[in-house]
SEVO-9700 format. One line per field, with one value per residue (C-alpha): residue in three letters; y, z, x. Coordinates in steps of 0.2 Angstrom, whole numbers. Layout:
# SEVO-9700
r	(ALA_...)
yy	(Y_...)
zz	(Z_...)
xx	(X_...)
# end
This chain:
# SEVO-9700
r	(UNK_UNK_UNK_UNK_UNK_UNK_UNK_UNK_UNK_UNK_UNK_UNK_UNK_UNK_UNK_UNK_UNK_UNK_UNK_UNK_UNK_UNK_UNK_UNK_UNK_UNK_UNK_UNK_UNK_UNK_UNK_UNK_UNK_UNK_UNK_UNK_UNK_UNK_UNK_UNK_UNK_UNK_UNK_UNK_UNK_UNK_UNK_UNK_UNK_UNK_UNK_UNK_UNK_UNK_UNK_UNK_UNK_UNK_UNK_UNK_UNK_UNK_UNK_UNK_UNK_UNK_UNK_UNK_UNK_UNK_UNK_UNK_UNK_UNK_UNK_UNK_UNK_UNK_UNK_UNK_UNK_UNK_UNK_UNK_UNK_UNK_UNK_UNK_UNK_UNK_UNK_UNK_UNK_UNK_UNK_UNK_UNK_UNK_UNK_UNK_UNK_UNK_UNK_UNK_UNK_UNK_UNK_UNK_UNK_UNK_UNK_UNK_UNK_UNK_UNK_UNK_UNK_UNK_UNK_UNK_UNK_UNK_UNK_UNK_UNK_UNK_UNK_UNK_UNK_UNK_UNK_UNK_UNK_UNK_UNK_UNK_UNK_UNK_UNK_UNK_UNK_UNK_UNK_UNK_UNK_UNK_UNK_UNK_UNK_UNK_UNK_UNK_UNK_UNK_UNK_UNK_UNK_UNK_UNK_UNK_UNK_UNK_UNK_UNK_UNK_UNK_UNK_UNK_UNK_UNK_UNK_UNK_UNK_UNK_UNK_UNK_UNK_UNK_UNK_UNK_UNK_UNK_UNK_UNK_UNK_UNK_UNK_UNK_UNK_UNK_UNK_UNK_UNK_UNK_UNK_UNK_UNK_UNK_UNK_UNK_UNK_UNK_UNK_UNK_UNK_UNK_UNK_UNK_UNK_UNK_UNK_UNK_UNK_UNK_UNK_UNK_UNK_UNK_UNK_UNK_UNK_UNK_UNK_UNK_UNK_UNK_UNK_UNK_UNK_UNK_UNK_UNK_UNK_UNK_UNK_UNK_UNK_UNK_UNK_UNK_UNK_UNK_UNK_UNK_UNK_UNK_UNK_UNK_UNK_UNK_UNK_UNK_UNK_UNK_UNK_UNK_UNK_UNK_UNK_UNK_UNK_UNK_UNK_UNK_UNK_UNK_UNK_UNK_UNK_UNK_UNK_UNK_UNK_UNK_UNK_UNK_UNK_UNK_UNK_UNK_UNK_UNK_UNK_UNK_UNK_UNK_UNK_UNK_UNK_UNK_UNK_UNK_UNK_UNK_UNK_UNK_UNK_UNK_UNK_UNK_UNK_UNK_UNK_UNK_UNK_UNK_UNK_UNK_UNK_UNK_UNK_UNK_UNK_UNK_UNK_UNK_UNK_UNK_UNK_UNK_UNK_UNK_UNK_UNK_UNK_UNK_UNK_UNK_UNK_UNK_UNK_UNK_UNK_UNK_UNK_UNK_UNK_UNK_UNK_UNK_UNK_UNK_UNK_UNK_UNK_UNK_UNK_UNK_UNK_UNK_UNK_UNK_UNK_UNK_UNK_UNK_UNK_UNK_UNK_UNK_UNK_UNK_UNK_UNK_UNK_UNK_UNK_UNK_UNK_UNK_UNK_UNK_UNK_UNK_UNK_UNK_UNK_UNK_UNK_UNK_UNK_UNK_UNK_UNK_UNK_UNK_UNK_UNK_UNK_UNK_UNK_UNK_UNK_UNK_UNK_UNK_UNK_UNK_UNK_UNK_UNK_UNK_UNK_UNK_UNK_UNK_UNK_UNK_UNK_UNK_UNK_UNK_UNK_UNK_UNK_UNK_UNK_UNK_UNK_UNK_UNK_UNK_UNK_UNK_UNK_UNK_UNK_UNK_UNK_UNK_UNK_UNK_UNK_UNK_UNK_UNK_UNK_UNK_UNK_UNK_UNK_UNK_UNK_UNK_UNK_UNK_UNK_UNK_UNK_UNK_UNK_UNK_UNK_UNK_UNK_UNK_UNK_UNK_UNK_UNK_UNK_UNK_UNK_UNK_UNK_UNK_UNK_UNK_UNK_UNK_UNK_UNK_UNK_UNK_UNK_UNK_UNK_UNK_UNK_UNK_UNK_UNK_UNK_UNK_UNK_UNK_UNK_UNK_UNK)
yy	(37_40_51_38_33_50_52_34_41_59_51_38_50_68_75_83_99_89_79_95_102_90_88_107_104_88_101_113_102_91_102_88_91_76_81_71_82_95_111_103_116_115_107_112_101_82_68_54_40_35_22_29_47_58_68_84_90_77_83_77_85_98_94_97_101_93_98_99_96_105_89_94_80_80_74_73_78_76_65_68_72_83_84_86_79_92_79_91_99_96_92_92_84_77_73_88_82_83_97_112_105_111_129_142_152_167_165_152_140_128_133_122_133_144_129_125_142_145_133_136_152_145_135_146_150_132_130_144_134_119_107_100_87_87_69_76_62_61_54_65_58_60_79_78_69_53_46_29_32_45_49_65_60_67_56_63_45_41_25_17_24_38_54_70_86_96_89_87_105_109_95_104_120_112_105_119_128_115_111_133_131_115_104_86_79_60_58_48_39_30_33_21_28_33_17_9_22_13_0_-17_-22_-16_0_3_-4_10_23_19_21_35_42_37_42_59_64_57_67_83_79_83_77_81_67_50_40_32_17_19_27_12_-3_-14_-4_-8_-7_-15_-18_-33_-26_-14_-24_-27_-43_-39_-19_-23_-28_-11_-5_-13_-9_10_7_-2_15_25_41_49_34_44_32_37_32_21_14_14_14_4_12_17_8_-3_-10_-16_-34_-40_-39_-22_-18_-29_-19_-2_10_21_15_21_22_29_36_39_33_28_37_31_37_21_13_22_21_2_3_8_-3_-18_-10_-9_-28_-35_-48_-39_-25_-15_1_13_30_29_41_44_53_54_57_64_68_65_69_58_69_84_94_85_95_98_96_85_71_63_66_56_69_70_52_48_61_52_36_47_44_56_64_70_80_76_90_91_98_90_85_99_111_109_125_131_135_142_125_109_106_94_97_105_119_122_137_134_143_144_151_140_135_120_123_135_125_111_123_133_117_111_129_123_109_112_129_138_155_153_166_181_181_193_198_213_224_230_250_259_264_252_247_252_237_240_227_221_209_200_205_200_194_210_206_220_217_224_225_222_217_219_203_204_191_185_200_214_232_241_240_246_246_241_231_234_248_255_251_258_253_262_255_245_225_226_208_191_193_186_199_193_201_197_201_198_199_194_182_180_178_171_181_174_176_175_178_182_170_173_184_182_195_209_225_215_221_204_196_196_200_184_173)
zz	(113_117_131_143_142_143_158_166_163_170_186_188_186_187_168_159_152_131_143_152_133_127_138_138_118_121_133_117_105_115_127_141_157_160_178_189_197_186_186_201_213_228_222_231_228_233_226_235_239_254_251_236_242_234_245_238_254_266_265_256_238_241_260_269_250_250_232_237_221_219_226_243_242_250_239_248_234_246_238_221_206_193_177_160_145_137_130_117_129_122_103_88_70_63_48_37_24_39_49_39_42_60_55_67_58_63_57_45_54_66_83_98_107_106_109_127_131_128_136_153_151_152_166_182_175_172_192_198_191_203_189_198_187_168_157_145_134_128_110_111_104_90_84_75_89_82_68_58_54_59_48_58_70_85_100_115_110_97_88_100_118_121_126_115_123_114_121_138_139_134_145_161_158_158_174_184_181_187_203_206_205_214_199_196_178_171_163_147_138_123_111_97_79_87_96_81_80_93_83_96_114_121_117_123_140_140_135_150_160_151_153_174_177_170_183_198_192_190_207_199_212_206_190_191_174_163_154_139_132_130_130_121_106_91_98_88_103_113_128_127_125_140_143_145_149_169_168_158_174_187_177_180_197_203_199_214_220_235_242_230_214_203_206_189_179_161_153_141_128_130_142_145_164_165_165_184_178_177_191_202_196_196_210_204_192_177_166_149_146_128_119_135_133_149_163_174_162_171_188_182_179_195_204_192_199_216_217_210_219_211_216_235_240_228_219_203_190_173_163_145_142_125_127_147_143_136_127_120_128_145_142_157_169_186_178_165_165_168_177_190_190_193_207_214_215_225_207_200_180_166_149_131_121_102_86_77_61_55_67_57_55_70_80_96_98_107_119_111_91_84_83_101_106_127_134_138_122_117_125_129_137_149_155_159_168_176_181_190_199_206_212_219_227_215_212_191_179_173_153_142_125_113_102_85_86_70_66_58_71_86_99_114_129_140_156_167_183_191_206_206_200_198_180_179_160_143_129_110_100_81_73_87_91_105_96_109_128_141_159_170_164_152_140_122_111_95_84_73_56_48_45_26_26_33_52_69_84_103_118_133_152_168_185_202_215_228_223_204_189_179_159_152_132_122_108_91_79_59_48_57_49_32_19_11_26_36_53_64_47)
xx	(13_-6_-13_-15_3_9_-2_5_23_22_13_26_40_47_42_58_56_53_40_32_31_21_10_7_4_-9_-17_-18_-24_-35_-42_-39_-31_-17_-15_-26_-39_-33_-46_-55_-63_-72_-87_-104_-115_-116_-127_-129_-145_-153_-166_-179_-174_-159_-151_-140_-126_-133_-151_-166_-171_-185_-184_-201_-209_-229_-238_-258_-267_-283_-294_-285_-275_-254_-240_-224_-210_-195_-180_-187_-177_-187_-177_-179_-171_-160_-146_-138_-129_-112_-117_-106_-104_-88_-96_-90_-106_-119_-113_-123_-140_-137_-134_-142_-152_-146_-131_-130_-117_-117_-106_-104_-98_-113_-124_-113_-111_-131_-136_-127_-135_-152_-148_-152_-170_-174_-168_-180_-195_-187_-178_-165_-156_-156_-150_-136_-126_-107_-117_-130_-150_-158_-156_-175_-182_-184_-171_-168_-152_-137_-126_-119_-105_-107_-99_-87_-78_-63_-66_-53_-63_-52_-61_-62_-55_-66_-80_-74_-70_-89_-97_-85_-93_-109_-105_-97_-112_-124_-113_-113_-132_-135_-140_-138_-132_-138_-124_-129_-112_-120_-133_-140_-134_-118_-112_-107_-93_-82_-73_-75_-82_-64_-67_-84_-75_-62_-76_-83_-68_-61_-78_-80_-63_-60_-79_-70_-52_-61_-70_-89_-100_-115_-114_-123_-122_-135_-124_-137_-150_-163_-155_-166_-164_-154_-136_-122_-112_-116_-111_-123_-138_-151_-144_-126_-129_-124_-107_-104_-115_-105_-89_-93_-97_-80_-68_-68_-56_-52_-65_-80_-87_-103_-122_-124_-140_-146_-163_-177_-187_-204_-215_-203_-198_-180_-176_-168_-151_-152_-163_-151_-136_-142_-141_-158_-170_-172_-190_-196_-213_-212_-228_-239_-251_-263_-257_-261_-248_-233_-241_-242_-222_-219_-227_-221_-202_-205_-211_-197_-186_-170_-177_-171_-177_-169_-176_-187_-184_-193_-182_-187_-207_-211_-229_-234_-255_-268_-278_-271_-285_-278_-263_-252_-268_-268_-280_-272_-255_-238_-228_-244_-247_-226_-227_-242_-232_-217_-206_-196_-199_-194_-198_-192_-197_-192_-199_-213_-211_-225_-212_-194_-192_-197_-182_-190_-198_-189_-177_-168_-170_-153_-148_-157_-164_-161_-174_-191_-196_-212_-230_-226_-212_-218_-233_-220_-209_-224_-232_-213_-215_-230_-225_-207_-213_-203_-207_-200_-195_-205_-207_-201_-208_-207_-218_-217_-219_-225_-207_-193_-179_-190_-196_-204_-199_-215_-206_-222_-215_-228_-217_-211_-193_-182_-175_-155_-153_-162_-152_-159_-149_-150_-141_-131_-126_-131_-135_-146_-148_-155_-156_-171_-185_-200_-195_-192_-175_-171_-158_-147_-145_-158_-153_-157_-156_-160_-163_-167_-172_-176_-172_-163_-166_-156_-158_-153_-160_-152_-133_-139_-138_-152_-156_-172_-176_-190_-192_-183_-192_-189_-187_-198_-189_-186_-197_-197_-199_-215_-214_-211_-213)
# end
């Protein structure tokens, strides 16, 4: 008997006790509650579309926000959706041959538990810069960025469609946290590379409403769904091709609780506008701006969008762009870019960030290159985030850094508190691990006994805001009381 039968059973009847203890054992091993709307809590914060706008509780996204560029020009924002890419959320490998490669290197294994857990701790700093809605997926994306094959296994599905527990359990922390914050989740289901893993068309089917169902049971209003990410690229599964990608769309749409059902779309690749099929099922539209290097091109897109027959009023969001400036000396500047040039066109956007290939090893670098360091630990990332600040009116997150003192094992901590935030704590984390600590904000730490080894050091601040604990981190420093090590090598 399968979950789903055990599930139909108790709710058709009153469990005996052998029937209670097995579900209580499913519970264990699968992590998955059986109970319908089991672990659902007052949720506080509601999605919902009104013409292009979204709307979270009833009221417009960044309601009464206008962004005036330096040209003195006003840029309405209101019903926008600023988000980011940040889709190994919930990551794991099966695949006992591949899972080393994902090792932190801190220490030396790959946990994800850590990577959840991390990452929900990185969420209330990316909301103070204004990031709103993030795209996580149940089969992740390429863990290098870019991939032509997978041979890791990380899917949220069995082979049959039926939901991992062990995944579920993470991706429900992710989303208690978002809700708390008022956060929005693009709820990716399949990825290339990993679609293949279902065994047939019916299962891809039941993923989909294994996957639809357990959101509307645990009562997440704050999920809408991407079917696919880019479906004109290299899926097994016919179903899951741009030509057939809307009954999957319309499939997910149809299930409804408590009179609720999810917002649903799915995306192309790069430059690519959707076919009418899509556009005509979908309830937002999705775009990609990977590899578009003019800006015009994605003002071009959404123009091409709008003036479509399928196409009714109904939001416009970019949520994957890999490199949003034409020039790299455009940078993150308000000529030139495709976050600027979306807002411009009142359409929503999104960063991907990963490592280069020239930036393997760099693990402070890329938002969605495993193991993932979650928070704003690289240039790049802070002029994304600083440039969102800005434009949601946002008042962001102070960095936090340290200093090598003369003496072995001694750090002193230097917060930008510019916006005069009052800093609770300083953590100093070697290896994983808190050693030293202190209370209030820039200062000295000192630790006891010299890592005479392999080790990483950053430092970790929180504060308060309002009713938000916030945690901000310096980035991870190699080796810097190691004498074979150089310092930040």
């Amino acid at each position: 008997m399968n979950t789903n039968s055990i599930l139909s059973y108790a709710s058709a009847s009153r469990p005996t006790a052998s029937v209670k203890c097995l579900m209580i054992l499913l519970v264990c091993f699968t992590g998955t509650s059986l109970v319908p709307g089991a672990g659902a809590q007052d949720r506080q914060t509601v999605v919902s579309i009104e013409g292009e706008t979204f709307h979270f509780n009833g009221r417009p996204t960044y309601v009464g926000r206008t962004w005036t560029t330096s040209d003195g020009n006003e840029h309405s924002i209101e019903g926008l959706l600023m988000n980011a890419r940040l889709v190994q959320g919930v990551f794991d490998d099966l695949n006992l041959e591949t899972r080393g490669q994902w090792a932190y290197p801190d220490t030396r294994r790959w946990d994800p538990d850590r990577n959840t857990n991390e990452f929900v701790r990185a969420m209330a700093g990316w909301r103070e810069h204004g990031l709103i809605g993030f795209t996580v997926n149940l089969q992740g994306g390429c863990p290098y960025g870019y991939c032509r094959s997978q041979p890791w296994e990380n899917s949220a599905f069995g082979p049959d469609g039926s939901l991992r527990g062990a995944y579920m359990e993470r991706l429900a922390r992710l989303l208690d946290r978002a809700d708390e914050l008022g956060m929005v989740a693009i709820l990716g289901y399949f990825y290339f590379g990993q679609d293949e893993r279902l065994e047939d068309e019916a299962a891809v089917v039941r993923a989909v409403e294994n996957a639809t169902e357990w959101v509307l049971e645990h009562g997440y209003r704050n999920v809408i769904v991407e079917i696919n990410n880019e479906c004109n690229i290299a899926y097994d599964h016919a179903i899951l091709q741009c030509e057939r990608v809307d009954e999957l769309i319309g499939r997910a749409q149809s299930i409804e609780r408590d009179g609720h059902s999810l917002l649903v779309s799915t995306s192309l690749g790069g430059g690519s506008v959707p076919p009418a099929n899509v556009v005509a099922a979908s309830d937002y539209v999705l775009l990609h701006g990977n590899g578009v290097r003019d800006p015009e091109r994605i003002v071009e897109m959404i123009r091409e969008v709008r003036s479509m027959d399928a196409y009714s009023p109904m939001p416009i969001v970019v949520n994957e762009d890999d490199q949003p400036w034409r020039v790299e000396e455009q940078g993150w500047g308000e000529d030139g870019n495709n976050f600027v040039a979306a807002v411009k066109q009142g359409a929503s956007w999104g960063y991907f960030d990963f490592r280069r290939e020239d930036e393997a090893t760099e693990y402070n670098l890329g938002h969605q290159s495993v193991p993932v360091n979650w928070q704003i630990t690289s240039d790049r990332q802070r002029d994304f985030f600083e440039l969102l600040a800005e434009i949601t009116g946002r008042p962001g997150t102070p960095t936090i850094d340290l200093e090598w003192g003369p003496d072995f094992g001694v750090v002193e901590v230097r917060v930008d508190d510019a916006a005069g935030t009052q800093v609770d704590r300083v953590d100093l984390v070697i290896n994983d691990a808190v050693v030293a600590s202190t209370t209030g904000g820039s200062g000295r730490l000192e630790i006891g006994a010299m890592p005479w080894s392999e080790h990483w050091v950053r430092v970790r601040a929180t504060y308060r805001r309002g009713d938000r604990t916030i945690a901000i981190e310096s980035p991870a420093y190699k080796n810097p009381w190691w004498p074979y090590g150089g310092r930040g090598d």
